[in-house]
C-alpha positions as CSV (number, residue, x, y, z in Angstrom):
1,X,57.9,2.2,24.5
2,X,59.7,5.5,24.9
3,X,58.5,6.4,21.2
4,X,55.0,5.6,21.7
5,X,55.0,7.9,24.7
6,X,57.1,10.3,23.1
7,X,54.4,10.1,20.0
8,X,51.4,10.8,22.5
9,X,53.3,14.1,23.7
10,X,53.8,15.4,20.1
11,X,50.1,14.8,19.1
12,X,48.5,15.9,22.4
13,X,50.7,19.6,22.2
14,X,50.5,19.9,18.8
15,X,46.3,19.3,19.2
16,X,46.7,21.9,22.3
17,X,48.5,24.5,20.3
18,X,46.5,24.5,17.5
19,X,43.3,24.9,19.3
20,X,44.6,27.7,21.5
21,X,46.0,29.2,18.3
22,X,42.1,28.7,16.5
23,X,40.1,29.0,19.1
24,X,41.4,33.0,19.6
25,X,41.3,33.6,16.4
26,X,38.0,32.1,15.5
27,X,36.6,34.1,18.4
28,X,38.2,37.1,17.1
29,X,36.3,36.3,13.8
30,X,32.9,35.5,15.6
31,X,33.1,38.9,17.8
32,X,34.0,41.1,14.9
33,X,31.0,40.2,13.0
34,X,29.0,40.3,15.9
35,X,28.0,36.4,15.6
36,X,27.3,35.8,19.5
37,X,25.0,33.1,21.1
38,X,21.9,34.3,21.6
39,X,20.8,35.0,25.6
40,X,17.4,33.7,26.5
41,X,15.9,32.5,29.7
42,X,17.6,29.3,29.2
43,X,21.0,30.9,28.9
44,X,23.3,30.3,31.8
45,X,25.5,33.1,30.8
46,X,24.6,37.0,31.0
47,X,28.2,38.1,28.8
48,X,28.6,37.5,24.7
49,X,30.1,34.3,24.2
50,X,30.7,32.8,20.7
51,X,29.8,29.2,19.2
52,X,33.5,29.0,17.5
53,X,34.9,26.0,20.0
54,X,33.2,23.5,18.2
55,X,34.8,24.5,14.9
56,X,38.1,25.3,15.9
57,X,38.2,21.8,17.4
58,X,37.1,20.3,14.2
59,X,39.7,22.1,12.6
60,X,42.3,20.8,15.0
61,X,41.7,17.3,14.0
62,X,42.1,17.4,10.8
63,X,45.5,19.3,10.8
64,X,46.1,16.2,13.2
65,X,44.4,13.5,11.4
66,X,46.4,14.5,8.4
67,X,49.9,14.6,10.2
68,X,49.6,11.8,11.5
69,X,48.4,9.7,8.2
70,X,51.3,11.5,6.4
71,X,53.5,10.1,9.1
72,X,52.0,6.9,9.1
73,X,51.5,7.6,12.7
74,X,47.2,7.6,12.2
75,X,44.9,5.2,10.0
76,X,41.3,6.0,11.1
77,X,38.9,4.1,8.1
78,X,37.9,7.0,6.1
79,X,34.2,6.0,6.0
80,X,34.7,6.7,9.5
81,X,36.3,10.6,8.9
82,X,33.4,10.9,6.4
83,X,30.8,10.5,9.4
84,X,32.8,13.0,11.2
85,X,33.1,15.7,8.4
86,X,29.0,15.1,8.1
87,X,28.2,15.2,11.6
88,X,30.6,18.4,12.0
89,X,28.7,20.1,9.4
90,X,25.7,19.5,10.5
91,X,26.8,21.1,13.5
92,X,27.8,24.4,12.1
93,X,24.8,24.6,10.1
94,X,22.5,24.5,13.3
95,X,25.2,26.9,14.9
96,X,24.4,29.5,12.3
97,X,21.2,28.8,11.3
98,X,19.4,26.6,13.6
99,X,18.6,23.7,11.3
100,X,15.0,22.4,12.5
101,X,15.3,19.1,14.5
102,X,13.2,16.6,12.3
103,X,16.2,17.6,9.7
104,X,18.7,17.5,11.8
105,X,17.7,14.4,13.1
106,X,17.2,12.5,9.7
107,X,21.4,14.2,8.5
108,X,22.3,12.4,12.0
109,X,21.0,8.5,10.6
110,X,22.5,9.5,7.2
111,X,26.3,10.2,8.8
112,X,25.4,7.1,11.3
113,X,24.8,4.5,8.2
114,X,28.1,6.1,6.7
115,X,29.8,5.1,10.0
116,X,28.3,2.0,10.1
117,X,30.3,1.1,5.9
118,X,33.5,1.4,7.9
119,X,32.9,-2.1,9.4
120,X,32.9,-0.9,13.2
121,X,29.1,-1.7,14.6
122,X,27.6,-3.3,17.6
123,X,27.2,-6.8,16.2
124,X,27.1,-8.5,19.7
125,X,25.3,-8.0,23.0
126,X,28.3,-10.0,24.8
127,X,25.6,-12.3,26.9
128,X,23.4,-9.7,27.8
129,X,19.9,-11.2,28.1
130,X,21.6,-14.5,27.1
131,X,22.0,-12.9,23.5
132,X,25.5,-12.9,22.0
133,X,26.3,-12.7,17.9
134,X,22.9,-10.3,16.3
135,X,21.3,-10.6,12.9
136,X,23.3,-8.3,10.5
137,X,19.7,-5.8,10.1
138,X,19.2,-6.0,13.8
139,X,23.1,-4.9,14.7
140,X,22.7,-2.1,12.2
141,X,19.4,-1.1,13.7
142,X,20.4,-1.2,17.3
143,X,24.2,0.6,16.0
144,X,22.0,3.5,14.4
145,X,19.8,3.8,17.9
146,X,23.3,3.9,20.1
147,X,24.5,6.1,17.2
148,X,21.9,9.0,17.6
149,X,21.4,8.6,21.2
150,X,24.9,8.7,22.2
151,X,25.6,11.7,19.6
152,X,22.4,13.6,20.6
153,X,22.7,12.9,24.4
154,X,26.3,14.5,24.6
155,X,24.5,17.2,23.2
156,X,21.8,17.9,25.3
157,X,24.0,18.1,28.3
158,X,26.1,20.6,27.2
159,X,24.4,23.4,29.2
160,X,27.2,24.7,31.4
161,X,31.0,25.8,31.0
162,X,33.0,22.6,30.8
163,X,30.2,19.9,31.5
164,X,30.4,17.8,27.9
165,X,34.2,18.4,27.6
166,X,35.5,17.5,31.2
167,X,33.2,14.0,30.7
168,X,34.5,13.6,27.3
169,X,38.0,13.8,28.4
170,X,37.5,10.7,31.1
171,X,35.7,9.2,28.5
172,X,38.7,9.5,25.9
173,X,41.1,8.9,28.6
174,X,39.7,5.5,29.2
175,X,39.3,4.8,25.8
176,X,43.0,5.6,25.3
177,X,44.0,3.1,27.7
178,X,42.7,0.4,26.0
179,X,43.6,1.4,21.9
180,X,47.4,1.5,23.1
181,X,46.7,-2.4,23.6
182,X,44.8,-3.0,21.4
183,X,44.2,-0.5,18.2
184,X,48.0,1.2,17.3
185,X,46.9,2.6,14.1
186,X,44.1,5.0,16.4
187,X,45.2,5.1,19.5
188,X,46.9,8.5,19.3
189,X,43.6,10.1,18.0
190,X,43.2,10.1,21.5
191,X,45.6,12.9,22.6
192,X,45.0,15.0,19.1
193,X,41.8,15.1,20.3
194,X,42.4,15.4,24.1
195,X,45.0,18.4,23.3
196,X,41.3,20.1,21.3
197,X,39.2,19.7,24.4
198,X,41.9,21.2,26.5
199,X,42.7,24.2,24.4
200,X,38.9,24.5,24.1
201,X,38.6,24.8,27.7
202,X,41.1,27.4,28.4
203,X,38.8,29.9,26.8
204,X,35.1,28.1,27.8
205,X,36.3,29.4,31.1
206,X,37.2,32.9,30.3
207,X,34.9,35.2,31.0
208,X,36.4,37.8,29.0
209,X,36.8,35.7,25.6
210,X,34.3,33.2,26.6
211,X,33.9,30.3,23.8
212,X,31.2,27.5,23.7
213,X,31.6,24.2,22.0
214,X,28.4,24.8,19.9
215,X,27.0,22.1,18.4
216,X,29.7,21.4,16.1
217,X,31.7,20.9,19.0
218,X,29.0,18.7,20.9
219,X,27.8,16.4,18.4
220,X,31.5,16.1,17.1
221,X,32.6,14.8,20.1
222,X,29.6,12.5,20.7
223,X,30.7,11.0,16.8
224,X,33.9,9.6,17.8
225,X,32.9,8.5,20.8
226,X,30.1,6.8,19.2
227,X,32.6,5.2,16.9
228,X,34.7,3.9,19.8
229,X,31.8,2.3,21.1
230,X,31.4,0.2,18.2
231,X,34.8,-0.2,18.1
232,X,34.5,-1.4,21.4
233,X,31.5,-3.5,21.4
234,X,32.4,-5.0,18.0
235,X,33.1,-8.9,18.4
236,X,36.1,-9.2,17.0
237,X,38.0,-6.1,18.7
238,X,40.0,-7.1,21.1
239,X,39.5,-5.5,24.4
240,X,41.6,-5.7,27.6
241,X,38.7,-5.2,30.3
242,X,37.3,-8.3,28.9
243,X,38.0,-10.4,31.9
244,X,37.3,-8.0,34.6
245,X,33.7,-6.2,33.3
246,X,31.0,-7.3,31.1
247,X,31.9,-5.0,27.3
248,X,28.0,-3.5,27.1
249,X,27.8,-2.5,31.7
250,X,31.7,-0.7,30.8
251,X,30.3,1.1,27.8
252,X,26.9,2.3,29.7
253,X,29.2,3.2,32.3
254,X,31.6,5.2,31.0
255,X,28.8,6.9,29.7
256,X,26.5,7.1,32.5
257,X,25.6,10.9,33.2
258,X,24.7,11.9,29.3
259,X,22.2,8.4,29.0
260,X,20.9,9.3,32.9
261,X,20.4,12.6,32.3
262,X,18.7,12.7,28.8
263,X,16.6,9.9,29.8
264,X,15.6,11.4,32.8
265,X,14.8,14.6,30.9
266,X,12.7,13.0,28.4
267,X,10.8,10.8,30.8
268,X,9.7,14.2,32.6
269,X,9.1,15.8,30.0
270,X,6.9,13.3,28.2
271,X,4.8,12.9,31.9
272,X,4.9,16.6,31.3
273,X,2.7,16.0,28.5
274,X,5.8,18.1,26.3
275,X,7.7,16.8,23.5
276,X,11.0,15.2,24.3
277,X,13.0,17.9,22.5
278,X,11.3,20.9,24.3
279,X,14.5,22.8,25.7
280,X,14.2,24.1,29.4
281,X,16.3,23.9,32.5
282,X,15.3,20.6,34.0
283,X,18.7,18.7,34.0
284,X,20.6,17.5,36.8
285,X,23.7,20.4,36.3
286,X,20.7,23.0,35.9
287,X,19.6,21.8,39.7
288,X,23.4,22.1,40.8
289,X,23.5,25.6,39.2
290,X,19.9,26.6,40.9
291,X,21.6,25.8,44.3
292,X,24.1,28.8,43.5
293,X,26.6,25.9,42.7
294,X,29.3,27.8,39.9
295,X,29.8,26.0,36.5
296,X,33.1,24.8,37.2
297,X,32.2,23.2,40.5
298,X,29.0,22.0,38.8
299,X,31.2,20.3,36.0
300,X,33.5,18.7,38.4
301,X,31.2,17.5,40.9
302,X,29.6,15.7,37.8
303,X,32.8,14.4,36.6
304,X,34.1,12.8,39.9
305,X,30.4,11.2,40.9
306,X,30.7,9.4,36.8
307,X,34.7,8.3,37.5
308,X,32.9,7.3,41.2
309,X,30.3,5.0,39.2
310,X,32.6,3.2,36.8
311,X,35.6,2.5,39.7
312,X,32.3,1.1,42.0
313,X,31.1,-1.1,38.9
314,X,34.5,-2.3,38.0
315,X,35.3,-3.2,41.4
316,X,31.7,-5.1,42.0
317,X,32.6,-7.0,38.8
318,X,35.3,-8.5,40.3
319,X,33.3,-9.8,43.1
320,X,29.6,-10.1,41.6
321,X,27.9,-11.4,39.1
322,X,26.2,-9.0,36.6
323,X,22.7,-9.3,37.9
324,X,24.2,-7.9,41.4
325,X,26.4,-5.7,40.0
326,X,24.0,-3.5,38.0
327,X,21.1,-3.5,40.9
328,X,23.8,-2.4,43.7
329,X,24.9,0.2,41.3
330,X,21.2,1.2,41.0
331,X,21.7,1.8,44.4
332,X,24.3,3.7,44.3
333,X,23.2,6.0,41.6
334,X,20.1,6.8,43.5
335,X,22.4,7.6,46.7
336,X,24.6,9.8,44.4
337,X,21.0,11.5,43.3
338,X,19.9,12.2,46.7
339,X,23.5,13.3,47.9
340,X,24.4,15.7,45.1
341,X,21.5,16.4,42.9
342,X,18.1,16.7,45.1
């Protein structure tokens, strides 16, 4: 026990020091050459920041991944890293060149159908709607659908310092808890990559070297935790929440404020008349931020009302069934909407 912890403490500083270490000198690199995210009406910063997070975090992971497979500390299935690698340079491409999203889109399905050769894939919908083992073409259509929307919608809400790295970390945290039951071959992924996200944020919240994750960084992140999902949602994994919370209502919930918030956006948007991809300033941290709110307090606020809504739907699991569950969390979404947001 006093290894394994002792393990997690080595992975999460390395992971921490390397992305200090690469995210200065990236930025370094970036400011040099004058390659600075462009300011537009959108922009919620007025300084020159750089897109380098993203890659320096990518960066991290490998040096991490690869320490810990010499080791024999790591196994991740490499059809799995392969998704990654894609996904990451897809990333950097739209960072430096802004890759159009119909193409962007169409790399995304090719790296999800890569993830899905590694085995991992939503093959079960655990009772929902009375449904429980799927069709092999209809668990690789409905993994490719989670696959893009969770991937994109990580993206999309990465509009303010901190926002889709404070959320990943809970997410990862969580996830964490339940590989060192279950998954020992990837359960210290989780601090390599917790250490990224933390050395990330020391300089997303600089104002003087001020690095964003970019979409390397964004769609990066949304990839692994797009993986877990399977991982978690995949029949045969064996999960330690099983008999305390329904698999699919913990997933949803652990992801709650990138699916509300995207699909909010796109229903407006689309009643708007406007194509679901249109960028603008209509998410929920953009409202926080248009009540003088700062970006930190913005990112927090967010983060404690989604740890609020998985604690409320893991303790009305124990007590309800999941018809009641889900409509008093509806409930208690829309308070949380009215409370913080309106």
């Amino acid at each position: 026990m006093i290894e394994a912890y002792l393990n997690h403490f080595l992975f999460f500083f390395l992971a921490l020091g390397l992305s200090l270490y690469l995210n200065k000198y990236l930025n370094n690199s970036f400011n040099l050459n004058k390659m600075f995210d462009p300011i537009t009406d959108r922009s919620s910063h007025r300084l020159n920041a750089t897109r380098s997070g993203g890659l320096a975090m990518f960066f991290t992971f490998c040096v991490c991944y690869g320490v810990g497979k010499a080791t024999g500390l790591i196994d991740i299935n490499l059809y799995a890293l392969l998704c990654f690698c894609l996904i990451a340079l897809i990333g950097v491409g739209d960072d430096l060149f802004n890759i159009k999203y119909r193409e962007k889109f169409f790399l995304q399905l090719f790296a999800g159908i890569v993830l899905l050769q590694s085995g991992y894939m939503i093959d079960s919908f655990h009772g929902i709607f009375g449904i429980e083992e799927l069709p092999y073409s209809l668990s690789v259509a409905v993994s490719l659908f989670v696959f893009i929307v969770v991937v994109n919608s990580l993206n999309l809400i990465d509009g303010i310092d901190g926002l889709a790295s404070l959320l990943s970390l809970k997410f990862f945290f969580v996830i964490g808890a339940i590989l060192s039951v279950s998954s020992k071959e990837m359960e210290l992924v989780v601090p390599a990559v917790a250490g990224a996200i933390v050395g990330f944020l020391a300089y997303n919240f600089n104002p003087n070297k001020k690095v964003f994750l970019g979409d390397t960084g964004s769609l990066l992140l949304g990839s692994i935790m797009a993986f877990f999902i399977f991982y978690t949602l995949k029949s045969s994994s064996f999960i330690v929440t099983d008999g305390y919370m329904s698999r699919p209502l913990f997933v949803i919930l652990l992801l709650i404020y990138p699916l509300a918030d995207t699909l909010r956006a796109f229903v407006i948007r689309v009643y708007k008349k406007q194509s679901p991809f249109v960028a603008d300033r209509i998410h929920l941290h953009h409202r926080l931020l248009n009540k003088g709110v700062s970006h930190w307090k913005a990112s927090v606020t967010i983060l404690i009302s989604s740890i609020s809504v998985l604690l409320v739907g893991f303790l009305l699991s124990q007590v309800f069934p999941l018809g009641i569950t889900v409509m008093i969390l509806f409930v208690y979404l829309s308070i949380l909407y009215y409370t913080v947001f309106k």
